[in-house]
N, C-alpha and C positions, 0 to 999 in steps of 0.2 A: 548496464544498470539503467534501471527505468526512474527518472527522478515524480516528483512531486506537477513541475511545471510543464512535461511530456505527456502526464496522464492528462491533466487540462486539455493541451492542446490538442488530443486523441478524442477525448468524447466533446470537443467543438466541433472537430471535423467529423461529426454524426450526419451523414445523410440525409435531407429532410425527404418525407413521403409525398411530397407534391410531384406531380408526373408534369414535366414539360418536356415539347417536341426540340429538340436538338435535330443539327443534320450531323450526326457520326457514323461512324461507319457499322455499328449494331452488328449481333447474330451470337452465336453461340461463343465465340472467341471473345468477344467484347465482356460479355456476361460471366465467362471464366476469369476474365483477370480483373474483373469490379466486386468478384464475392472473393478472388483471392484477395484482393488488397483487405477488403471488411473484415475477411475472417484473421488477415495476420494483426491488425488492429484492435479486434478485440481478444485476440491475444494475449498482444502485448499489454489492453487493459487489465485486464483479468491475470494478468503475472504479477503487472503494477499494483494492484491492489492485494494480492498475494500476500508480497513483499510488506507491505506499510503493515498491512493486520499484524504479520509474525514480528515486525521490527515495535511496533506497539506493545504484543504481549511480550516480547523479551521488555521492552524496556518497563511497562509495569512488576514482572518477577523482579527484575533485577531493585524495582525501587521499593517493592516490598521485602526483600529479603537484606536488603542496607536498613529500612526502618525494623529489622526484626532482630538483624546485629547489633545494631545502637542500643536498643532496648536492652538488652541479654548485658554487653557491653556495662552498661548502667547497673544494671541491675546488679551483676558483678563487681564492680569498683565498690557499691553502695554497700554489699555484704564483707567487704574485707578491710572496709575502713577502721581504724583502730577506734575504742570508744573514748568521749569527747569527754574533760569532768575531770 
């Protein structure tokens, strides 16, 4: 599970586009495991943010359809109340 404080810390460690000279060892091996790590990172962003949008609209249905019982709810105690008088 991808929390909230993982996705932060995932688009912190964004790359910046400044080119400096490093002495690493470079070449085509190097370049395969620095777009894999990026690509499994945005990933796991994009799963992360997946997850919050779907856990969002569940939870607005869910709190539209509790304000929609209460209502009905209401509305029904209100019609079978016996008359007052």
């Amino acid at each position: 599970m991808i929390t909230k404080a993982e996705l932060k810390r995932l688009r912190s460690t964004r790359p910046s586009h400044n080119q400096e000279l490093h002495y690493t060892i470079g070449g085509a091996i190097e370049e395969r495991v620095h777009s894999s790590l990026e690509a499994e990172r945005i990933g796991k962003l994009n799963q992360g943010d997946r997850r919050l949008q779907q856990a969002l609209s569940e939870m607005r249905h869910e709190q539209a359809f509790r304000t929609r019982e209460g209502l009905a709810k209401a509305q029904f105690n209100q019609t079978q109340s016996p008359p007052m008088g």
